[in-house]
TORZA-56943 format. One line per field, with one value per residue (C-alpha): residue in one letter; x, y, z; residue number from 1. Coordinates in pm, 1 decimal, always signed. Example, Ala and Ser with C-alpha at 12.3 -4.5 7.8 and 13.67 -1.06 7.14 Angstrom:
2
aa: c(a, s)
xx: c(+1230.0, +1367.0)
yy: c(-450.0, -106.0)
zz: c(+780.0, +714.0)
i: c(1, 2)
***
This chain:
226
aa: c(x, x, x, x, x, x, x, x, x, x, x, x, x, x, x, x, x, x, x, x, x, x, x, x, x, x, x, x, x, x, x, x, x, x, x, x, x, x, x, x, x, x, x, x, x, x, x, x, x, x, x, x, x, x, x, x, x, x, x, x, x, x, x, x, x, x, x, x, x, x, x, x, x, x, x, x, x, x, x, x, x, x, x, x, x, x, x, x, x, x, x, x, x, x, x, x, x, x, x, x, x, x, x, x, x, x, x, x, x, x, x, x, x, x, x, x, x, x, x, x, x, x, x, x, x, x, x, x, x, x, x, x, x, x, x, x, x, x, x, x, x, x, x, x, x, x, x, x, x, x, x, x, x, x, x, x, x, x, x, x, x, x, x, x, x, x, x, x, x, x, x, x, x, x, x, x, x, x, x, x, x, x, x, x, x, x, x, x, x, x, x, x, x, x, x, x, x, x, x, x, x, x, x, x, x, x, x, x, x, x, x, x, x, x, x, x, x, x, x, x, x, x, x, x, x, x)
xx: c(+9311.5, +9234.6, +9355.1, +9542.5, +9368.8, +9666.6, +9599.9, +9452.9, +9117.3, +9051.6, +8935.9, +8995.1, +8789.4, +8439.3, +8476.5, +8821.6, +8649.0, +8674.9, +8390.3, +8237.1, +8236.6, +8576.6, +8781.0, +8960.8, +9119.7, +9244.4, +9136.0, +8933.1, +8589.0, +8600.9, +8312.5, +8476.3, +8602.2, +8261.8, +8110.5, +8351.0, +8275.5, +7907.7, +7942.9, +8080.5, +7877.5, +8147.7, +8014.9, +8240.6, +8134.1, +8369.5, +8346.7, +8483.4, +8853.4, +8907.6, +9068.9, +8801.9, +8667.0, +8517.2, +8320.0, +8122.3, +7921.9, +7848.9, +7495.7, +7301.3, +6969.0, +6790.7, +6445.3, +6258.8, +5982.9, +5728.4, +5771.2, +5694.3, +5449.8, +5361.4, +5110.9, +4735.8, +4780.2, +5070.3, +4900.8, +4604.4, +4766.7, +4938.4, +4599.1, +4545.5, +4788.5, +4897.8, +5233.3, +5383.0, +5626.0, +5934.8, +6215.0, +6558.9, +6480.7, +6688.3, +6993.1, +7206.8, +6978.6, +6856.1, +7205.3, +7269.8, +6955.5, +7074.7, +7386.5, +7229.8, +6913.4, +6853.8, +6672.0, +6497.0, +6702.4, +6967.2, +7295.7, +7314.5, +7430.6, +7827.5, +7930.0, +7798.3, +8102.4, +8134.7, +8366.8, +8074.1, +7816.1, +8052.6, +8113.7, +7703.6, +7648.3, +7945.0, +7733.3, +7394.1, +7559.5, +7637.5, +7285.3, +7403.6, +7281.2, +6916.4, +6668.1, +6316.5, +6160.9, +5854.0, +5711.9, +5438.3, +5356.5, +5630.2, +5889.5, +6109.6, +6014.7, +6159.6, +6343.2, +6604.0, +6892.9, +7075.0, +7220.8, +7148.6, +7327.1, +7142.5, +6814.5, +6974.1, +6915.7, +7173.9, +6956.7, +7214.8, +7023.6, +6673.5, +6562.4, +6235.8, +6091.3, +5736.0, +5635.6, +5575.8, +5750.3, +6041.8, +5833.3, +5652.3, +5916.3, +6050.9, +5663.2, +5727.5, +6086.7, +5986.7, +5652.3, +5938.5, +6122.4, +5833.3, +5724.9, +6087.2, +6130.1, +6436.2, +6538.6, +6605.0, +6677.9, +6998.9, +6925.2, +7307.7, +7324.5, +7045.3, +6777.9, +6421.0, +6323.8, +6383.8, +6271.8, +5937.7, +5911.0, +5967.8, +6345.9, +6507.5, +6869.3, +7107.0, +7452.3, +7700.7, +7747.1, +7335.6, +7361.2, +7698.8, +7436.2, +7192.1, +7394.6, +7575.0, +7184.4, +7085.5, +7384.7, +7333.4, +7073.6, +7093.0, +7145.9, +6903.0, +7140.3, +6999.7, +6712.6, +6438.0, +6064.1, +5780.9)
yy: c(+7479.9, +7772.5, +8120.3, +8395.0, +8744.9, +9002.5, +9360.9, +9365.0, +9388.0, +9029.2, +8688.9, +8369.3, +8213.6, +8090.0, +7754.7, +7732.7, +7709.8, +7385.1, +7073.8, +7311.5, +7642.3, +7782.1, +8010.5, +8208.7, +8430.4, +8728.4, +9083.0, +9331.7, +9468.3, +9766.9, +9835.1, +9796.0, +9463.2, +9382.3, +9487.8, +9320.9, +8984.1, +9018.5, +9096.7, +8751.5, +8541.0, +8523.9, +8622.9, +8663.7, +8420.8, +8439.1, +8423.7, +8758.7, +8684.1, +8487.8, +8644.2, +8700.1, +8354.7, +8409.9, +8148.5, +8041.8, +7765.2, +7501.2, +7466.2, +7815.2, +7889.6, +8126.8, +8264.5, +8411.5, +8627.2, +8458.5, +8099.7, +8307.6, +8137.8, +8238.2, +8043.2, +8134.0, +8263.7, +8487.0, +8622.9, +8693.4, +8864.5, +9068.8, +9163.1, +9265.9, +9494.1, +9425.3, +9544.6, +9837.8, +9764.2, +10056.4, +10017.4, +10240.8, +10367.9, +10181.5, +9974.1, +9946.9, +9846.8, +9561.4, +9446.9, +9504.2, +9256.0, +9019.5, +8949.5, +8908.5, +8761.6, +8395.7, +8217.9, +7895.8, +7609.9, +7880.0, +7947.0, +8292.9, +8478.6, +8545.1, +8546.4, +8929.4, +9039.5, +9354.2, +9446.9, +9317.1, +9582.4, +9833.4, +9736.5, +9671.6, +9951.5, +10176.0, +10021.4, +10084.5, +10488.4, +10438.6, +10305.5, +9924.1, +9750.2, +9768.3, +9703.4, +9613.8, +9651.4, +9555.9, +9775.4, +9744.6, +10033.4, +10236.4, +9997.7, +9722.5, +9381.9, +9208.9, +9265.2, +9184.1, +9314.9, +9257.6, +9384.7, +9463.6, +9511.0, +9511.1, +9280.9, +9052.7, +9123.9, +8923.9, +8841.9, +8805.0, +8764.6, +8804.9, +8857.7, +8848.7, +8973.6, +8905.4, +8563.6, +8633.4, +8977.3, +8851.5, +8673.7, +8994.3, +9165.1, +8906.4, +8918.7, +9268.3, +9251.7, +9014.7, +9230.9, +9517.7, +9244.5, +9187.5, +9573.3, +9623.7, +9313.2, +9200.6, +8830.0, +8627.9, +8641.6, +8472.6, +8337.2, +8164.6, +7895.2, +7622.7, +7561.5, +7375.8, +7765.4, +7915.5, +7688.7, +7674.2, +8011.8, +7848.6, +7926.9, +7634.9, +7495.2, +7533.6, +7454.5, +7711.6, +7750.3, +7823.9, +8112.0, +8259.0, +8291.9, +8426.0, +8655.0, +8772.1, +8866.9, +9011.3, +9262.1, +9361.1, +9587.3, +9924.0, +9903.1, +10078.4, +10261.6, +10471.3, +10440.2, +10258.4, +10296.3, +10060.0)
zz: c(+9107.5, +9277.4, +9182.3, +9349.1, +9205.7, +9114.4, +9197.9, +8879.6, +8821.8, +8595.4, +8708.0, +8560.4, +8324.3, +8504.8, +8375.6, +8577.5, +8893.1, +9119.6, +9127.5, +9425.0, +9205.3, +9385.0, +9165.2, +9302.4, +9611.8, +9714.1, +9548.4, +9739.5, +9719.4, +9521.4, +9297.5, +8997.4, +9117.3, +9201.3, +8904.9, +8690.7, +8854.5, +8848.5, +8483.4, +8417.2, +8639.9, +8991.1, +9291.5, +9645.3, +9932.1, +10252.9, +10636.5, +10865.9, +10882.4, +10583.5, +10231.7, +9999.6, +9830.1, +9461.9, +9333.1, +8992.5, +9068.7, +8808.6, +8843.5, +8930.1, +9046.2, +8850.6, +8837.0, +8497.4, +8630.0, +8456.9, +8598.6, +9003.8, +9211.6, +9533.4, +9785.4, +9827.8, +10146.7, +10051.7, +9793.8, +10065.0, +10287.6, +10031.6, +9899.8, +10218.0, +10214.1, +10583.5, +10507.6, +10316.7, +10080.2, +9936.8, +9761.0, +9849.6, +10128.8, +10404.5, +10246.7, +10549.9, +10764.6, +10535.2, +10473.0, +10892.8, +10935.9, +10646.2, +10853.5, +11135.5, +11190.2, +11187.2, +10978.7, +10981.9, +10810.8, +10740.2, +10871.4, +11036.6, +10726.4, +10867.9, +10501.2, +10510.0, +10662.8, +10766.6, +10459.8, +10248.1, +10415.5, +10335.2, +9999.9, +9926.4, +10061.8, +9871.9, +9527.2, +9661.7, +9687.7, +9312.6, +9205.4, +9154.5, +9470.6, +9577.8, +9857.1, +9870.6, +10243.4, +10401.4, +10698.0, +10961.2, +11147.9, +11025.5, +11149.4, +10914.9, +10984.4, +10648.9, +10317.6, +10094.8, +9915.4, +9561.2, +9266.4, +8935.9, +8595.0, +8286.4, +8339.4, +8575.1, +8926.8, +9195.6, +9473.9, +9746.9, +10130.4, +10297.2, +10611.5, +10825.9, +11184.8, +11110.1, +10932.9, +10530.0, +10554.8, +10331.6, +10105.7, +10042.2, +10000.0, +9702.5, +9564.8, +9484.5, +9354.6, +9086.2, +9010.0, +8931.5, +8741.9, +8524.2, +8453.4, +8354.4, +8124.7, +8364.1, +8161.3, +8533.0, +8919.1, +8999.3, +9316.7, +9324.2, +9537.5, +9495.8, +9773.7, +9817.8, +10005.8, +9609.0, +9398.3, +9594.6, +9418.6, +9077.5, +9017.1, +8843.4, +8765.4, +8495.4, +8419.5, +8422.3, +8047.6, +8016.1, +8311.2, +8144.7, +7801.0, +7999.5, +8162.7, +7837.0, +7657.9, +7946.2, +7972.0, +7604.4, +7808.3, +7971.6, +8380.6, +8571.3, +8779.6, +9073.1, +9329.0, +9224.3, +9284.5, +9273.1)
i: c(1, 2, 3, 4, 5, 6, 7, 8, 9, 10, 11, 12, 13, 14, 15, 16, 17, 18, 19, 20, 21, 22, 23, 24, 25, 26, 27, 28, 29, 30, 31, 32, 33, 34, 35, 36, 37, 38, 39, 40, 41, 42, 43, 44, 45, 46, 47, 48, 49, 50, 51, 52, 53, 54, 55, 56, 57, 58, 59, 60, 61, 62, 63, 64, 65, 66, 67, 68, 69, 70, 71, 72, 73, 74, 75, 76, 77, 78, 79, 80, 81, 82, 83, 84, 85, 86, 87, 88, 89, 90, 91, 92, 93, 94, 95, 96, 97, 98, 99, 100, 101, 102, 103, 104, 105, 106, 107, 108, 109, 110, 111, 112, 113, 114, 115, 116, 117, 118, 119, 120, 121, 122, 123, 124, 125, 126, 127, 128, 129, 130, 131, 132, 133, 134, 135, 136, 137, 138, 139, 140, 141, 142, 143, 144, 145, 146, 147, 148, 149, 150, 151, 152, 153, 154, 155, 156, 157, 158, 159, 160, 161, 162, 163, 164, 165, 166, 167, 168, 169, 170, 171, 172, 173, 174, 175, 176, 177, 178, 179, 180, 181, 182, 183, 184, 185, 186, 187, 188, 189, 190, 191, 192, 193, 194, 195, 196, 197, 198, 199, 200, 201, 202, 203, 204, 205, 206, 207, 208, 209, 210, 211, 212, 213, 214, 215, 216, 217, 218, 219, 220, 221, 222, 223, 224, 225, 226)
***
């Protein structure tokens, strides 16, 4: 069964979802709306010209910080410091390049609709949704984009223009995860391209724990620097 949201700002129990992690439709994207869903583990996942689809999935990729790896020749070339890496500084046009770029064995990302920039980029005003960005010669060649409450980030797209330049980019989101104790990344949906950076699976009920411990914490609300 799949629910109809009321103008009211309250979603159905997680565990209500479908066998494909479908709960429910309708709403808007309004922070608090946002927020709220983030807060209990439901995350919106539509096409442009579709209602709003909100889904908890029943198995969830997540990443603890400490289980990272990264390849020997990423780690080279980041010891190189071939690219420069901040954090902030550019939102839009990481969430612009999220929707649009393609990406090798992934769909062009047309679930970033252009009421999701808006609404990313309304939470990124507010200190919620962040961006880390990778740069060579002064122009943006990679990056991704996410949100955070307590010491869960949501990482929710990546893009690149140069090879490794979004890989960097996640090298240094989870060295921020570590200096600030964050529990996990929720990397969402589960693919081979994440866990070859050590995320694992876990049922729903384990991620809704998680999630619940790591909210106990204070959210690090505003721009963030490495």
């Amino acid at each position: 069964m799949v629910f109809q949201l009321p103008e009211e700002i309250v979603f159905p129990k997680p565990e209500l979802a479908d066998p494909d992690g479908l709960l429910a439709i309708g709403g808007d994207l309004s922070p608090q709306r946002l927020l709220t869903a983030y807060s209990i583990g439901i995350f919106p996942w539509s096409s442009e010209g579709e209602p709003i689809l909100w889904w908890s999935l029943p198995q969830r990729l997540i990443l603890f910080p400490d289980n990272a790896k990264f390849s020997k020749s990423l780690l080279q070339r980041i010891k190189k410091q071939e690219f420069e890496i901040r954090v902030d500084t550019n939102f839009q046009k990481v969430i612009e390049n999220c929707a649009s770029v393609n990406r090798k064995n992934q769909k062009r990302g047309t679930w970033i609709t252009s009421d999701m920039i808006d609404a990313y980029i309304h939470l990124h005003e507010l200190g919620f949704a962040h961006s880390f960005e990778t740069y060579k010669n002064n122009e943006l060649v990679g990056g991704l984009y996410g949100l955070s409450l307590g010491k869960m980030f949501a990482g929710e797209s990546m893009f690149y223009l140069q090879r490794d330049a979004s890989k960097v980019a996640y090298y240094y989101l989870l060295q921020f995860a570590l200096r600030h104790q964050f529990h996990f990344i929720d990397c969402q949906q589960v693919t081979s391209h994440m866990k070859s950076f050590g995320a694992s699976v876990v049922k729903r009920r384990t991620f809704q724990k998680l999630l619940e411990k790591s909210l106990m914490f204070q959210t690090m609300i505003g721009k963030w620097e490495l």
